[in-house]
Structure formats: C-alpha cells, structure tokens
Chimera marker file (.cmm) of the C-alpha trace (Angstrom):
<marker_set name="trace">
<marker id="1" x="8.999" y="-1.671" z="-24.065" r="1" g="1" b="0" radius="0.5"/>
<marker id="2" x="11.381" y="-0.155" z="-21.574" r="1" g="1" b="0" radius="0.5"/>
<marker id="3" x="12.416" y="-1.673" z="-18.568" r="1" g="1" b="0" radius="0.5"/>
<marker id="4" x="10.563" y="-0.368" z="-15.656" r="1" g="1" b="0" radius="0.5"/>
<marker id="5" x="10.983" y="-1.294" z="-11.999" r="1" g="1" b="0" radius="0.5"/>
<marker id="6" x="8.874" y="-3.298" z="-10.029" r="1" g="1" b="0" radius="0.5"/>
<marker id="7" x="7.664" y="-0.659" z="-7.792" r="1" g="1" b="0" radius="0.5"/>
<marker id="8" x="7.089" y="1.751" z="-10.680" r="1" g="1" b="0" radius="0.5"/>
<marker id="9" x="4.065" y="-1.303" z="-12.294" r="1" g="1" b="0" radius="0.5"/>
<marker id="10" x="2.671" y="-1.027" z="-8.686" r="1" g="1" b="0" radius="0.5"/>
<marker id="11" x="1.642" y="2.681" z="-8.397" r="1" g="1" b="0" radius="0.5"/>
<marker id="12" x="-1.851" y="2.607" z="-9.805" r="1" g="1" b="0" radius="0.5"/>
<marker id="13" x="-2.389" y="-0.632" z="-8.436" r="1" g="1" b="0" radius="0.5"/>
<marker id="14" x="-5.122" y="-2.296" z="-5.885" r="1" g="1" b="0" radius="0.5"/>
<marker id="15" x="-4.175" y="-4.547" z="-3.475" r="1" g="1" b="0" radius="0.5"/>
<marker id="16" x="-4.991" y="-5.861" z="0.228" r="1" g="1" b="0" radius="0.5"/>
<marker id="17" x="-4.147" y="-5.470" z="3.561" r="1" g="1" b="0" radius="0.5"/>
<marker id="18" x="-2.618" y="-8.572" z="5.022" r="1" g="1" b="0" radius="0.5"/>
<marker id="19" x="-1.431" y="-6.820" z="8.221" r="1" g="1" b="0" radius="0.5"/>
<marker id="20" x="-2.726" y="-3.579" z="10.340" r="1" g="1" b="0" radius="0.5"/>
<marker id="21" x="-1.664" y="-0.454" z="9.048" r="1" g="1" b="0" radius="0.5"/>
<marker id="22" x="-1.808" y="1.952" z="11.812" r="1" g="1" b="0" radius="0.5"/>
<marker id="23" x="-3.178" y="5.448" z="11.253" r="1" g="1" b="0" radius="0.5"/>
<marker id="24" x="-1.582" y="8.567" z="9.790" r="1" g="1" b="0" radius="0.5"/>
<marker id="25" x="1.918" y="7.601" z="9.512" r="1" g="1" b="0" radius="0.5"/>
<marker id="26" x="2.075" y="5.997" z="12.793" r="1" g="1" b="0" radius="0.5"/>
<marker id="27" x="3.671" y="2.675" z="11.624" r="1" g="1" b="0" radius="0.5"/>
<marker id="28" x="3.656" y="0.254" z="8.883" r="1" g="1" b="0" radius="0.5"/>
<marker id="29" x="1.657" y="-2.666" z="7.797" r="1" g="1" b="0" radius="0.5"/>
<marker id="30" x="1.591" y="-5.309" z="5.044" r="1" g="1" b="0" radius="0.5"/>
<marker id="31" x="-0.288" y="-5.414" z="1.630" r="1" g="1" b="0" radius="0.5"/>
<marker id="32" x="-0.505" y="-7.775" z="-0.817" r="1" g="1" b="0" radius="0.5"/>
<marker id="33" x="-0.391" y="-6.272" z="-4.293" r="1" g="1" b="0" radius="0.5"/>
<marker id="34" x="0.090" y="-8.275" z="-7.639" r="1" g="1" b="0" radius="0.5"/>
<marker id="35" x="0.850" y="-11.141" z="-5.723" r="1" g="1" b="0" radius="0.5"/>
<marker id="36" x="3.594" y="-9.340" z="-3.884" r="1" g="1" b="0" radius="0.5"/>
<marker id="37" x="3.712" y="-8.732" z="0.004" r="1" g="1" b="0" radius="0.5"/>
<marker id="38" x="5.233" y="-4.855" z="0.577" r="1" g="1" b="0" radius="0.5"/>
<marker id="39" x="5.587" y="-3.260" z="3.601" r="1" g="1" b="0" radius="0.5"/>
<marker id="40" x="3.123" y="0.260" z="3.673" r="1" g="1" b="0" radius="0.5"/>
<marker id="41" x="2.018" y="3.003" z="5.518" r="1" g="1" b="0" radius="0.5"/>
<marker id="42" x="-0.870" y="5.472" z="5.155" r="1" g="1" b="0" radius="0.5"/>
<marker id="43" x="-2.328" y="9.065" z="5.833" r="1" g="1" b="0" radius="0.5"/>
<marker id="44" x="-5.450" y="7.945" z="6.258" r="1" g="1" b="0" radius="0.5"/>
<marker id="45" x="-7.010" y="8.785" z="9.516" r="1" g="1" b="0" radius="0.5"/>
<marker id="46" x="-8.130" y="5.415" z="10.599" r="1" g="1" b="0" radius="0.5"/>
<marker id="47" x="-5.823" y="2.084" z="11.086" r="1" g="1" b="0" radius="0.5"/>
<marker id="48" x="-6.136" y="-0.014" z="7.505" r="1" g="1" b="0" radius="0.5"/>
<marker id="49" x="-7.317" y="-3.320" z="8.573" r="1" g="1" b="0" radius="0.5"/>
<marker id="50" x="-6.854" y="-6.728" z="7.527" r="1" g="1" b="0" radius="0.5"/>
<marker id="51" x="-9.111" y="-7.288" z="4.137" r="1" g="1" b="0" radius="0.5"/>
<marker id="52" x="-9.326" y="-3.726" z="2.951" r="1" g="1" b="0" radius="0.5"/>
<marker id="53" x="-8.949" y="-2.447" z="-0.690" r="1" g="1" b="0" radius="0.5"/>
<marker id="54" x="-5.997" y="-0.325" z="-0.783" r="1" g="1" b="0" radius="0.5"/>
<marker id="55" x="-4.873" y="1.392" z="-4.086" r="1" g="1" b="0" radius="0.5"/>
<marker id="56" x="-1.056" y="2.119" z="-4.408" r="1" g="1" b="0" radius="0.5"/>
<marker id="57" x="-0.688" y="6.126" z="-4.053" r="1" g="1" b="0" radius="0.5"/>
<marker id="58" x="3.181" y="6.329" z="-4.335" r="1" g="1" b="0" radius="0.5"/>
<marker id="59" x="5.931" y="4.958" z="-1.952" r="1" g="1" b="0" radius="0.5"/>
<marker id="60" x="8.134" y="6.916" z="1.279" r="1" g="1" b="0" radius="0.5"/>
<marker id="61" x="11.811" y="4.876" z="0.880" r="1" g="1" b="0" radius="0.5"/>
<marker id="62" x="10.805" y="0.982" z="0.174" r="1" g="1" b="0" radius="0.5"/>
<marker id="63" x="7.555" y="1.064" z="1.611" r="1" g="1" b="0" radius="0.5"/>
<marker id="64" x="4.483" y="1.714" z="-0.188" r="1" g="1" b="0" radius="0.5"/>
<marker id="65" x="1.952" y="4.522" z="0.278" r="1" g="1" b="0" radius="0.5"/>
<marker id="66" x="-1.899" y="3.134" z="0.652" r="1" g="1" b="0" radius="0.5"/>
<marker id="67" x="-5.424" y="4.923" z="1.067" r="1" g="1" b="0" radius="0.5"/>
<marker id="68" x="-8.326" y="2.584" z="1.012" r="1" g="1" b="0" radius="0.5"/>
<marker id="69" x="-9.755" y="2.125" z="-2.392" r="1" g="1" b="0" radius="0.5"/>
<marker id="70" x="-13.031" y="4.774" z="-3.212" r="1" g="1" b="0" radius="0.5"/>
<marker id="71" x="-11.752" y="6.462" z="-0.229" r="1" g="1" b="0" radius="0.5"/>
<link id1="1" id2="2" r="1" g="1" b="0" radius="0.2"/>
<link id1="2" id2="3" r="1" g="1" b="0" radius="0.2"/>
<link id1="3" id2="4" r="1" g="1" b="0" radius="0.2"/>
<link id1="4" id2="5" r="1" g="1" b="0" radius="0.2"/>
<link id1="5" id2="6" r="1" g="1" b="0" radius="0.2"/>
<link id1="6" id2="7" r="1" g="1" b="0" radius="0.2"/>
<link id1="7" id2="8" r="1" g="1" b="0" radius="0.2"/>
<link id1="8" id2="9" r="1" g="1" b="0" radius="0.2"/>
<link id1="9" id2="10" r="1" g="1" b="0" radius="0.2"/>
<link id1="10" id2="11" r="1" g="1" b="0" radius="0.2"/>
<link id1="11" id2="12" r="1" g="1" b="0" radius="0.2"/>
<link id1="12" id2="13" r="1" g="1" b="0" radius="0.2"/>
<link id1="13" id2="14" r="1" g="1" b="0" radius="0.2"/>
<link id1="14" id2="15" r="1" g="1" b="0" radius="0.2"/>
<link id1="15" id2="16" r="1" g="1" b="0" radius="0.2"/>
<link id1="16" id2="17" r="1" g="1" b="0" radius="0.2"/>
<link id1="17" id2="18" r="1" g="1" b="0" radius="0.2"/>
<link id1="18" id2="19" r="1" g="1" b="0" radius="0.2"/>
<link id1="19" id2="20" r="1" g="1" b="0" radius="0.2"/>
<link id1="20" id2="21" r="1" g="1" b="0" radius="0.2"/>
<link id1="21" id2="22" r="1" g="1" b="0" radius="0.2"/>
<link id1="22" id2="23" r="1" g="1" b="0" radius="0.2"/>
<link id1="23" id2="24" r="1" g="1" b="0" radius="0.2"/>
<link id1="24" id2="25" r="1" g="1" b="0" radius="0.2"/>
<link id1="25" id2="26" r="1" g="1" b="0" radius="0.2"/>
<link id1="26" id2="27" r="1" g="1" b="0" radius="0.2"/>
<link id1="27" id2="28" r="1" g="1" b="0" radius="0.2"/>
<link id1="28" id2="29" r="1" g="1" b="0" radius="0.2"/>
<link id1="29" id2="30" r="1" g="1" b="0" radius="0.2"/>
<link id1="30" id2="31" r="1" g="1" b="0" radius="0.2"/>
<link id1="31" id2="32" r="1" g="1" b="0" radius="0.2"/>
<link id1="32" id2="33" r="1" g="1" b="0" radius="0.2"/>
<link id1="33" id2="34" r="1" g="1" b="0" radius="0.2"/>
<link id1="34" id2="35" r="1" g="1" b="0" radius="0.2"/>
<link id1="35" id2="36" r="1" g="1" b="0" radius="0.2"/>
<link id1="36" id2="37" r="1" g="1" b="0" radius="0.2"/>
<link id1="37" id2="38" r="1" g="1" b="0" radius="0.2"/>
<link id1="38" id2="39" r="1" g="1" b="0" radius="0.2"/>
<link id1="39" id2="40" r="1" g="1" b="0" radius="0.2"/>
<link id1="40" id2="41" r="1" g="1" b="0" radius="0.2"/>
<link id1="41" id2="42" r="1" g="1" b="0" radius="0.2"/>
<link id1="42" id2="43" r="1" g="1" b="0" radius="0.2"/>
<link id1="43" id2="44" r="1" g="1" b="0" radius="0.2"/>
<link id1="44" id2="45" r="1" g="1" b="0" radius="0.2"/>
<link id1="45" id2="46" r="1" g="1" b="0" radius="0.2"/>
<link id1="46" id2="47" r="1" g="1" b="0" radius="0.2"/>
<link id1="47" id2="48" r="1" g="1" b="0" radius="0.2"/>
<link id1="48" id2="49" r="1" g="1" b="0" radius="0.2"/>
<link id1="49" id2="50" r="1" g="1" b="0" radius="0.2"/>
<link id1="50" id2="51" r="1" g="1" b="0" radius="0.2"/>
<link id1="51" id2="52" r="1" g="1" b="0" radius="0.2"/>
<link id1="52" id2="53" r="1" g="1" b="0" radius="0.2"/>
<link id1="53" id2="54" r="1" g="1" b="0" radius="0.2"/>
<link id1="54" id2="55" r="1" g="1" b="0" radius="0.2"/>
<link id1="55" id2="56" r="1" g="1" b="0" radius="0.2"/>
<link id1="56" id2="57" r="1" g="1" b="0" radius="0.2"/>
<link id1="57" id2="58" r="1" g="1" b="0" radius="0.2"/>
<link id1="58" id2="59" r="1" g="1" b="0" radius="0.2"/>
<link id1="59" id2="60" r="1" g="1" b="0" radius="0.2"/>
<link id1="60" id2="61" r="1" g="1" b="0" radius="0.2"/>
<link id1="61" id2="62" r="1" g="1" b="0" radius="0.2"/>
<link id1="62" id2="63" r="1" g="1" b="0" radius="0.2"/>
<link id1="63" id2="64" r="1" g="1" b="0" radius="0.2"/>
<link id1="64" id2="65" r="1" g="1" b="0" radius="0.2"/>
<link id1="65" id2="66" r="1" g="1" b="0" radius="0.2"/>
<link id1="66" id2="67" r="1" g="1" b="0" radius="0.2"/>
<link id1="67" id2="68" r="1" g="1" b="0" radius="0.2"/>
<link id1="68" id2="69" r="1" g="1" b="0" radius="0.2"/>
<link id1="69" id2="70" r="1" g="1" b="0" radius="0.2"/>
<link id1="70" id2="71" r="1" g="1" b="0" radius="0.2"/>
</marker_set>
C-alpha cells in the first residue's frame, strides 16, 4: 500500500468539534478527528459548536475544511 499522508486518510472522515468554529470563513476552530485535534474552518452559515458531527470536506493550507455531518 502506498504511503499516503495523514491529512489525505482524513478527507472522508467524521469527527467533532472541540472548539467554536465561527461561521462562513470567519475564523477557525478545533476538531477532533481520528483521535487527532486539527485546526478547521467552515462555509457553513452558522458557527459549528462544541459536540457537532463534522465530516472532513477537504483542507484551505493546514487547516481542515468541515460542514456538519447530514448537513
């Protein structure tokens, strides 16, 4: 199997919000997927808060890109 980075076994992925994300872009939070904490951020129209399903949509730089999960 070929070696594939970290963040590339994350996309796909479901995790949870451990800090705030703020809404549309406006700042970043922290998740808590596959036992890692990554710093995110999110399009989603409402702030991401504490305890939400997120599901890993891709990444901007070294921060991952979150919607809520079934959202």
């Amino acid at each position: 199997m070929p070696y594939q980075p970290s963040f590339d076994r994350l996309l796909g992925q479901t995790g949870v919000v451990v800090e705030t994300i703020q809404a549309d872009r406006h700042g970043t939070g922290i998740v808590k997927v596959m036992g890692e904490f990554w710093s995110a951020e999110t399009d989603w129209p409402d702030p991401l808060q504490p305890g939400i399903s997120v599901l890993v949509v891709g990444r901007v730089g070294l921060r991952l890109a979150v919607l809520p999960e079934g959202g």
